[in-house]
N, C-alpha and C positions, 0 to 999 in steps of 0.2 A: 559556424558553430562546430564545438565539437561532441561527437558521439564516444564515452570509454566505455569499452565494455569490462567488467570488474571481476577480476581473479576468483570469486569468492562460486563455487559448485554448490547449488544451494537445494536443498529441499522444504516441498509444501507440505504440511502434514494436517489433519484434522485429531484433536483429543475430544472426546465425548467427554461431558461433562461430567459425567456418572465415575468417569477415569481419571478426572483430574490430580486426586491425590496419588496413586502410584507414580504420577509424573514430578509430583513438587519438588522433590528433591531436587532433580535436575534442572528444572526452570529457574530454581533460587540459585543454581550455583552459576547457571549462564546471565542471567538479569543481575547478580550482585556480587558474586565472586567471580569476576570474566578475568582475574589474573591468576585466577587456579586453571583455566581454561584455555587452550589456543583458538577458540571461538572468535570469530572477528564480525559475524553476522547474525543477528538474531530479533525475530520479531515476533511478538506475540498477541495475539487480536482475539479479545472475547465477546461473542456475539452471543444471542439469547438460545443458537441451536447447539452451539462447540466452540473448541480454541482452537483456533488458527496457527500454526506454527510453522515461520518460516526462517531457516538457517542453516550453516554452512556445514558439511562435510562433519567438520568438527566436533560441531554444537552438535550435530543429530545424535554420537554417540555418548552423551551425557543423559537421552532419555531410553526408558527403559524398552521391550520388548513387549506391545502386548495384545489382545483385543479390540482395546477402547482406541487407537489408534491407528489412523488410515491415512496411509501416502501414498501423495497423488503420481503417478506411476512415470517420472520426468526429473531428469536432471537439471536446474533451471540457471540460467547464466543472466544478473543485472547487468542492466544498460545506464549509462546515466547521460544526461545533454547537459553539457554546460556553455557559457557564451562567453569562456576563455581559456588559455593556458592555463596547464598547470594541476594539482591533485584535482580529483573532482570535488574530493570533500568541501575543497579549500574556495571555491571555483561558486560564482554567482549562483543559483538555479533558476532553471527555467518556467516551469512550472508545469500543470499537467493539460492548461488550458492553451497554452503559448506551444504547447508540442504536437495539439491534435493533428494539425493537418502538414507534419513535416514528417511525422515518426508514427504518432499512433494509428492513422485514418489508412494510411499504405501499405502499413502491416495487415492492417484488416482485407484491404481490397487483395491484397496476395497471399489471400486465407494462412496468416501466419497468427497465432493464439499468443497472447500475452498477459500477464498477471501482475496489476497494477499496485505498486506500496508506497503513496508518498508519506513522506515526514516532514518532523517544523521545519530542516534543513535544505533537502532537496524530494526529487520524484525519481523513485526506481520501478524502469523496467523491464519485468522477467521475461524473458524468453527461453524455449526450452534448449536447452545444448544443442541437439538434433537438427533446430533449424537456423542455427546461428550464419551458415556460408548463405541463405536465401535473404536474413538480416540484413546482414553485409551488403550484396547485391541490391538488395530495394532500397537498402539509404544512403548506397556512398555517392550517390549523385549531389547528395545535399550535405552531407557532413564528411569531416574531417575523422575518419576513422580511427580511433585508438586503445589499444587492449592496454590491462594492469597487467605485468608477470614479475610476479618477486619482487611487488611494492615497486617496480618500476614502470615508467608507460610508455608504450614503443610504438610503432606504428601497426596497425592489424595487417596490413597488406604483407609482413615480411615474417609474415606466422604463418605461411602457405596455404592461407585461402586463397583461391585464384575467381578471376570474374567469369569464368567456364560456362557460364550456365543459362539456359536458354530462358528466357524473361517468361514467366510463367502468366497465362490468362487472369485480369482481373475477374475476381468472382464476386457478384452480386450480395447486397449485404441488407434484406428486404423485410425482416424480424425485428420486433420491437416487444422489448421483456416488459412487463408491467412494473410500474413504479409505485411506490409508498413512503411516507414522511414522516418519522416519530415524533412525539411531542416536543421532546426535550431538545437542549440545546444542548450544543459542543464548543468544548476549548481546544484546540490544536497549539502546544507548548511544547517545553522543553525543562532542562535543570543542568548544572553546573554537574559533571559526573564526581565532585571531590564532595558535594552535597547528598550525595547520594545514602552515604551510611544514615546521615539524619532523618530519613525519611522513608529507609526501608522497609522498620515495622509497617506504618502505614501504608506502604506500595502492594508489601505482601497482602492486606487486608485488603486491598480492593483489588487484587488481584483474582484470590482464590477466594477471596469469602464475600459473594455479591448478594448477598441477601437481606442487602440495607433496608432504609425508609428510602420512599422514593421522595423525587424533587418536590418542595412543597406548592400545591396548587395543583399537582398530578391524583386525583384521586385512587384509591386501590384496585378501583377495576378500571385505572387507564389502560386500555390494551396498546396503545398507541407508544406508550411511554418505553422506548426498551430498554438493554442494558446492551453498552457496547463501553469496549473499554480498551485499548491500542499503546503496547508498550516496546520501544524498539530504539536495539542498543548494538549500532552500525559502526563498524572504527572509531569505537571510541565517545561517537555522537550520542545522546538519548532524547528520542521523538515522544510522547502522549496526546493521545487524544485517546478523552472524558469528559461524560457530559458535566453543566455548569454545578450539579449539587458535590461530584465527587470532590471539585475543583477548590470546593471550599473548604474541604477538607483538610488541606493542605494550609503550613503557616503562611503567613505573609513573608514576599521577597525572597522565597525559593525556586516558584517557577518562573520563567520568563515569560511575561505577558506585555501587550502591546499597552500603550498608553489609551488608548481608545478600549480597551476590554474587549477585544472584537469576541463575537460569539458567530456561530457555525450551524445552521442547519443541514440534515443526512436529508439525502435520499438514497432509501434502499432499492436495487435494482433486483430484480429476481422475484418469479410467484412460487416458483421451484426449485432446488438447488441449481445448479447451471452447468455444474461440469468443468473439464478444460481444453474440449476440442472444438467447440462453435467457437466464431471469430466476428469483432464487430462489437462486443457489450460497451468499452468504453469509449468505443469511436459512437457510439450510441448518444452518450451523453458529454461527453468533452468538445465532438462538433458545434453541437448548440450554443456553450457556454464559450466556444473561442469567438463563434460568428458573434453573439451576446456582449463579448469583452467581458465575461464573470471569472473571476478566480475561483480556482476550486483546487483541493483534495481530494483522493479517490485512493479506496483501500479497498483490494478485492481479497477475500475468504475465500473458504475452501469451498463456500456454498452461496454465497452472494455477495455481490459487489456492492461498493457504499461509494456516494462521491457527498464532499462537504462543500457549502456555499454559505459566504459570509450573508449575514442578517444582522447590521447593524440599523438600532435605529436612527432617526425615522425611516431608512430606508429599508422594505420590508418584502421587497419583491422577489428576493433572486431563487428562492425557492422553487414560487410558484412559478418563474420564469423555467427554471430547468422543465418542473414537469411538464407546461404545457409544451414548452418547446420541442421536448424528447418524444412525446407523445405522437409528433408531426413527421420526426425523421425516421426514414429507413435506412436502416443499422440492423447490419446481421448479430447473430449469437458467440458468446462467451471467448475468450476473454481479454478481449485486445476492443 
């Protein structure tokens, strides 16, 4: 297989909620006017505590300056695993359960921190610039290394990373973050981006203005029921994940959905925000669901990580499989 590591310098950033409108401006010109922009990466995830915002060089200076907004202190460089030649976009994906124990689980044991974003497409992941030569070293034993430079993909090795470096102690990965399960259920989709103008009022409304009805059957004091909502527009690609009421909101035969309807259960990882220098949160829960054989998603925020597991019916397990499972493994902290 091969490992590319993707041209795009990217920043984490958190917008408090309270701040969201100083920001909209720019969020609507990166998510719907991206040819006014040289932004080629950008992701945006709203959780019940802030927005997530994760994107390139570019995109960051299309938001403003302000208070309500905190970056996480790291230049961050995606990874992607594909199991062929060729663009990565373009290129099968692996998934994020098929990669625990080749890429994520050895990152962890070489206390390397990672920040997890997959989409309908493929799984990216972050790593910070800084420790990209120890990257290198702990997985070119298993993969075929190769960097994107100027839209083109060359070999990493002839980018003057050298294998120099003394094999650094595994370190112990013995912490297990408490887990929680929101009511609602999730679509992980996609749309045609030439459909997009159709559908932009709508996008924007559930973007910035969350303060629908909720899904019916959730009563109002569901505390359980939250709101998460994941929008991300990567070369060109556009990834969503929404839970099933937003989903409906939407016409018929714009988003892509499986014939099966599959729907997604979360579980949310974190009792407290998490940080980004503990190592281990996904190797936490991606072990389980590889050893499992569960497909999963995993979207980590600036303050807590999500991994999604299908729940179709009648099969109704894989949830409660993660958490008991997760609950059994020792997995260090944050966020690899």
């Amino acid at each position: 297989m091969e490992l590319h590591i993707l041209e795009h310098s990217l920043k984490v950033a958190s917008i408090e909620k309270e701040g969201i409108q100083i920001c909209t401006h720019g969020l609507i010109k990166l998510a719907f006017l991206a040819s006014k922009t040289r932004c080629k990466f950008f992701s945006l995830t709203e959780t019940p505590e802030d927005y997530t915002i994760i994107v390139d060089e570019e995109g960051f200076k299309e938001l403003p300056q302000s208070e309500h907004i905190s970056v996480a202190d790291a230049t961050w460089l995606a990874l992607n695993v594909v199991s062929g030649s060729g663009n990565a976009s373009n290129s099968q994906p692996i998934g994020v359960t098929k990669i625990a124990k080749s890429v994520i689980a050895p990152l962890a044991d070489h206390n390397i921190s990672v920040f997890m974003l997959s989409t309908y497409q493929t799984d990216f992941i972050l790593v910070r610039e800084r420790d990209l030569p120890m990257v290198m070293h702990t997985l070119s034993s298993e993969f075929t290394l190769l960097r994107v430079v100027n839209g083109e993909t060359v070999a990493a090795h002839s980018l003057g990373v050298t294998n120099g470096f003394v094999k650094p102690k595994l370190v112990p990965r013995p912490i297990i973050h408490p887990l929680s399960s929101p009511s609602n259920m999730f679509c992980v989709t996609s749309l045609d981006p030439d459909t997009l103008p159709s559908v932009a009022t709508l996008l924007m409304d559930v973007m910035f203005y969350s303060g629908g009805p909720k899904e019916p059957g959730a009563s109002s004091d569901d505390s359980s029921h939250i709101r998460f909502f994941s929008f991300s527009l990567i070369e060109g690609y556009i990834s969503l994940v929404m839970d099933e009421q937003t989903t409906r909101r939407f016409p018929n035969n714009v988003l892509f959905t499986s014939a099966s309807g599959e729907l997604w259960k979360m579980v949310r990882i974190g009792g407290q925000p998490l940080g980004f220098d503990e190592c281990g949160i996904v190797a936490q829960i991606s072990e389980p669901l590889a050893t499992a054989d569960i497909p999963a998603y995993y979207i980590s925020t600036f303050k807590f990580d999500h991994a999604l597991v299908r729940q179709n019916p009648p099969n109704t397990v894989h949830s409660s499989a993660v958490v008991s499972t997760a609950r059994h493994v020792t997995a260090c902290c944050r966020k690899s």
